[in-house]
Every structure is written in structure tokens, then in C-alpha cells.
C-alpha positions, -999 to +999 in steps of 0.1 A: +523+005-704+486-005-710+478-014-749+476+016-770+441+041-773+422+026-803+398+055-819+381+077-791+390+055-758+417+040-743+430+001-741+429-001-705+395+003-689+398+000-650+357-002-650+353-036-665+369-053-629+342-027-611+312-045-636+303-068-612+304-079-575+325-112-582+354-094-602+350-065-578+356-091-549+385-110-570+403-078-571+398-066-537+429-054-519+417-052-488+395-077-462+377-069-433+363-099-408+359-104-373+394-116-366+406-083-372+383-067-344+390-062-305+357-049-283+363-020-256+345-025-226+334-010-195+336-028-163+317-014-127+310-024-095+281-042-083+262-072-099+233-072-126+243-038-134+240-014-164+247+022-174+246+039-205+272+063-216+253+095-227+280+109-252+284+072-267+249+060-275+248+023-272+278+018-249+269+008-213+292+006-182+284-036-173+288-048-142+310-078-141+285-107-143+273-089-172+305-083-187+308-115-190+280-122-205+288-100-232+323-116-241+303-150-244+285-131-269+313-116-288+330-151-287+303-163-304+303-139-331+343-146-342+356-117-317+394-127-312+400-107-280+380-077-256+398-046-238+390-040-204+384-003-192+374+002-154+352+026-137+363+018-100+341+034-071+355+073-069+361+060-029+387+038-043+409+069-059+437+088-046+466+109-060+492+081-062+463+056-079+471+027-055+441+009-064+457+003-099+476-024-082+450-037-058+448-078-065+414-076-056+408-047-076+381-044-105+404-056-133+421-085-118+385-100-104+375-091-141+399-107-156+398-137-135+362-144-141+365-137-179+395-165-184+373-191-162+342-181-183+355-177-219+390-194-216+396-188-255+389-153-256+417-129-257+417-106-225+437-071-229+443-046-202+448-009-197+480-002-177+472+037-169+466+055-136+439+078-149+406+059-141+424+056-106+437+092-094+422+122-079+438+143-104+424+123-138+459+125-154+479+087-159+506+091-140+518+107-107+521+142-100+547+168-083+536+198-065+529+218-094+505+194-109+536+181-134+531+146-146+563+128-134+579+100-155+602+075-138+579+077-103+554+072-127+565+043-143+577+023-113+539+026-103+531+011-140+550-019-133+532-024-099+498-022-119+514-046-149+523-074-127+492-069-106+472-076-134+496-108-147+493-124-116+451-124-126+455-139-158+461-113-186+468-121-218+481-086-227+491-056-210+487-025-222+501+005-211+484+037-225+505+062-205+532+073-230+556+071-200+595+070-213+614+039-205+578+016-190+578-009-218+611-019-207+606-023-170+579-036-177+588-061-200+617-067-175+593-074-141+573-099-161+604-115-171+612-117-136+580-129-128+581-163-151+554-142-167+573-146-208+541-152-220+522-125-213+525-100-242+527-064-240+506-040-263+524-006-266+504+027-273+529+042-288+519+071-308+490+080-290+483+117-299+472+146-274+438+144-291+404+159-287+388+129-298+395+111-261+362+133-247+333+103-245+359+076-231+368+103-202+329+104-196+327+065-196+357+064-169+351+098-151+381+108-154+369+137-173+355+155-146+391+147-122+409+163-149+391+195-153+410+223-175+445+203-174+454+181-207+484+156-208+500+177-236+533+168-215+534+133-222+512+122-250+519+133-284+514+166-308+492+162-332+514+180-356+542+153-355+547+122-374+586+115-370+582+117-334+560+086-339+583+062-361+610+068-329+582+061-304+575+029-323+614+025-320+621+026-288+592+007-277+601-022-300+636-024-287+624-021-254+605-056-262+570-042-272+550-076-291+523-052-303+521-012-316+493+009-314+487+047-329+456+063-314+432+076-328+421+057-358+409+078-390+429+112-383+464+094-380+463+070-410+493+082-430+509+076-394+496+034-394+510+031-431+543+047-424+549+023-393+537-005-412+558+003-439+592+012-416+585-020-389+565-047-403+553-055-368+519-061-354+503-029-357+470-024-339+448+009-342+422+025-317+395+039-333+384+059-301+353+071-289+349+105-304+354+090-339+323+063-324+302+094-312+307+113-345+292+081-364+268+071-338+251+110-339+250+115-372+237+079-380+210+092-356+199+123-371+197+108-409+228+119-423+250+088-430+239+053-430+254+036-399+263+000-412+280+012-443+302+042-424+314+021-397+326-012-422+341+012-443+351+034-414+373-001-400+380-012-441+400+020-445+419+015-413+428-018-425+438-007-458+460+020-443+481-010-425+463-023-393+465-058-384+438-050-358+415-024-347+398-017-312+365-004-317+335+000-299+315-012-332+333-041-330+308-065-322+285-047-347+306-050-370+311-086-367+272-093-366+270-074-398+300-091-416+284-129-406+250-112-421+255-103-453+299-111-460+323-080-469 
């Protein structure tokens, strides 16, 4: 207990370590820097070429010489790693996603030129059928348009390795398949790959959120009225996500993610709290789009939502955060500190 009340106030006064910005910063919990942020971006075909994502203002679609470009940039500015997202030509899809696998595909020649470019910079990528199929949904279908797992994942580990053999640092399958991170973990094994670290989404939530990314990949459109309520998760759960976690772990994941950022919070604290692994957080692009427009229309201030935005997802437990303000971020942080 705090000293006793003397007269009309009370011993303990929590303000006096608020007076000022050096005790507020001595007794800050939580940090926010550069290191702790990983850039999505969005690779096309073509050369010199840029295209703006109309539901994410200031996200583009960059050609790979451009791309690259950009991760120089980010380097520059302390960002630790990017995420690759691809927006293949819609001539290249088909309803078994074979291009995912392609060796001279989008990713892997993306990939290749990024690890000649910018060596040190971390390169992440998305193991998921969806920016590949006909259909729009991440895995393959039976007649009756049902997503089906185990075909599913055998086509996963085709895509995994694929993108290995270019130079990955991290895959990263975003499918919530059962049973992929352990073949997958197993082919890479198999491959001499041991290096190569997998990045599980494992609680990623059936979420409305996902809307602008779909528009930056076009797999919105593919997908139409059907939702992949069958394999990603319900909102409404949270055990469901510690066993996710679980499995994935024992299955030899190096890296957890929950997706979306700022609506699943109490779920990054609990697997922090239960795992004590490395715990990443997407903070996707509806959660961007809701800052972005209202930041555009006067009603919040733009720098200070997003850091605190990212501060509070690092408070609740994430050792990183992908975020398309990452590199905005970081700018701001080298300006002016936390």
C-alpha cells in the first residue's frame, strides 16, 4: 500500500511521473521504433510501373524495378524486413493456382532481384492461392465450390519450396489450411532449406476488414458473394486461437501471427502470455483505409493515430507489426523520436 492520505489528498499521486516529458519517457512501458515494423507491398508486371489502390489512398501496386527501389528506401529508414503481395496478370490464373509455383513466376523473380539489390533486408512471402485462382478463395475447390484441405495443402508445399529455391527468408502461409505448417516445414527440411523460417497466420479471423487488400490483389472481384468462413476463423472465438497457435508451434512454426491488428488485441496478449514466442500482428488494410479516410476528411490527425495505432499493438504483446504505414511510421519516429 501507497503512504497514507494526509488532509484532503492522497500520498500517492500518479500525475507527478506524467509532469514532464523526461519522467513520462523514464516510465514508459512500452517502445515503438522501426525495428518493430515490416512494410506490405504490391508487386505487378511490367517495368517503371505504378498503380494506385483507390480504397487505400497512398498504396500503389509497383512494378518490380520499382519495388525495389522502394525497399532501398525502407532499408534506409531502419525497416527490418518487407512482405511481398503479388498481383499476377489475370491470364496467368486458373482454378488449381498453378502459377503459385511457377519458378519464374512474379514472386520468385521478386524475390530474386530484392536479395541481389538489398541483401540485408528481410524478404517475407505469402504462401496462399488466392491472388492465383479463378475462384479468389486460397485453396483448391471440389465441385460444389468447397475449399478442400489436404489437396489444398499439398499445393502449399509446391508454392513454399518454389519460393525457397528464389531466396526467401520467410514463408508465410496465410491459408489457415490444417496440417500445412508441418509439411511444409517437413519439404524445406527435405530441401536443405533449415534456414528458411516459416511465419504462421495462425488466428487469422473471417474478417470484414480484408476488403482493400482484395482490391489491391483482385481477388475481390474472383471471389464474388463467397467468404472463406470454412477455413479462416470466427470472429467470436478466442480459445480456438490459443490451439491454432498450438498446433502450428508443434508443427515447427518460428513465427505467430493473429490478423487483424486493433479488433483482436486481447487475442495477441493471451498468446503472448500462454507461448512466449515471436508474435507478429497484421494490421490490415481496412484498419489503414479507416485511418487513411478519416485523416482525410479532418477528423483525426494522421501521424498521431497511426503511432499510437502501432504503440497499442505493441503494448498488447506484438514483437512486430505488418503495416502498410510502416515506412511512415518509421520516417516519423527518426523525425521527431517516440
Amino acid at each position: 500500500m501507497g503512504p497514507k492520505a494526509t488532509g484532503r489528498f492522497p500520498g500517492t499521486r500518479l500525475r507527478r511521473m506524467r509532469r514532464d516529458p523526461f519522467s513520462r519517457r523514464l516510465a514508459r512501458e512500452t517502445d515503438l521504433a522501426a525495428d518493430d515494423l515490416i512494410q506490405p507491398l504490391f508487386v505487378i508486371e511490367g517495368a517503371g510501373k505504378r498503380e494506385a489502390v483507390a480504397s487505400m489512398p497512398g498504396i500503389e501496386r509497383l512494378s518490380i524495378d520499382l519495388l525495389v527501389e522502394e525497399a532501398r528506401r525502407l532499408g534506409t529508414l531502419g525497416i527490418p524486413a518487407v512482405a511481398l503481395f503479388p498481383v499476377p496478370d489475370p491470364s496467368t490464373k486458373s482454378e488449381d493456382g498453378r502459377e503459385a509455383w511457377n519458378p519464374d513466376g512474379l514472386v520468385p523473380r521478386t524475390v530474386r532481384a530484392l536479395k541481389k539489390a538489398v541483401p540485408a533486408l528481410g524478404v517475407i512471402t505469402d504462401v496462399a492461392l488466392d491472388p492465383y485462382t479463378t475462384h479468389g478463395q486460397d485453396g483448391l475447390i471440389d465441385a460444389n465450390g468447397h475449399v478442400l484441405n489436404d489437396a489444398t495443402v499439398d499445393a502449399l508445399v509446391r508454392q513454399a519450396r518454389c519460393q525457397a529455391a528464389a531466396g526467401t527468408d520467410v514463408v508465410a502461409p496465410s491459408d489457415m489450411m490444417d496440417g500445412r505448417i508441418g509439411a511444409i516445414r517437413a519439404a524445406l527440411e527435405e530441401d536443405g532449406r533449415h534456414d528458411t523460417r516459416i511465419l504462421a497466420y495462425s488466428a487469422k479471423y473471417a474478417s470484414c476488414f480484408y476488403g482493400p487488400f482484395r482490391d489491391a490483389v483482385g481477388s475481390g472481384a474472383a471471389l464474388g458473394k463467397s467468404d472463406k468462413a470454412s477455413y479462416q476463423m470466427d470472429p467470436a472465438n478466442s480459445d480456438e486461437a490459443i490451439r491454432e497457435v498450438a498446433l502450428d508451434l508443434d508443427e515447427g512454426a518460428d513465427i505467430v501471427m493473429i490478423k487483424p491488428g486493433l479488433p483482436y488485441l486481447d487475442i495477441v496478449r493471451r498468446v503472448k502470455d500462454r507461448f512466449g514466442v515471436p508474435t507478429f500482428v497484421y494490421q490490415v488494410s481496412g484498419e489503414y483505409a479507416m485511418i487513411a479516410a478519416a485523416a482525410a476528411n479532418g477528423w483525426i490527425d494522421e501521424r498521431n493515430a497511426v503511432l499510437e495505432s502501432l504503440l497499442c499493438i505493441r503494448r498488447a504483446g506484438a514483437d512486430a507489426i505488418l503495416s502498410y504505414y510502416a515506412g511512415r511510421a518509421a520516417g516519423w519516429l527518426g523525425d521527431s523520436g517516440k
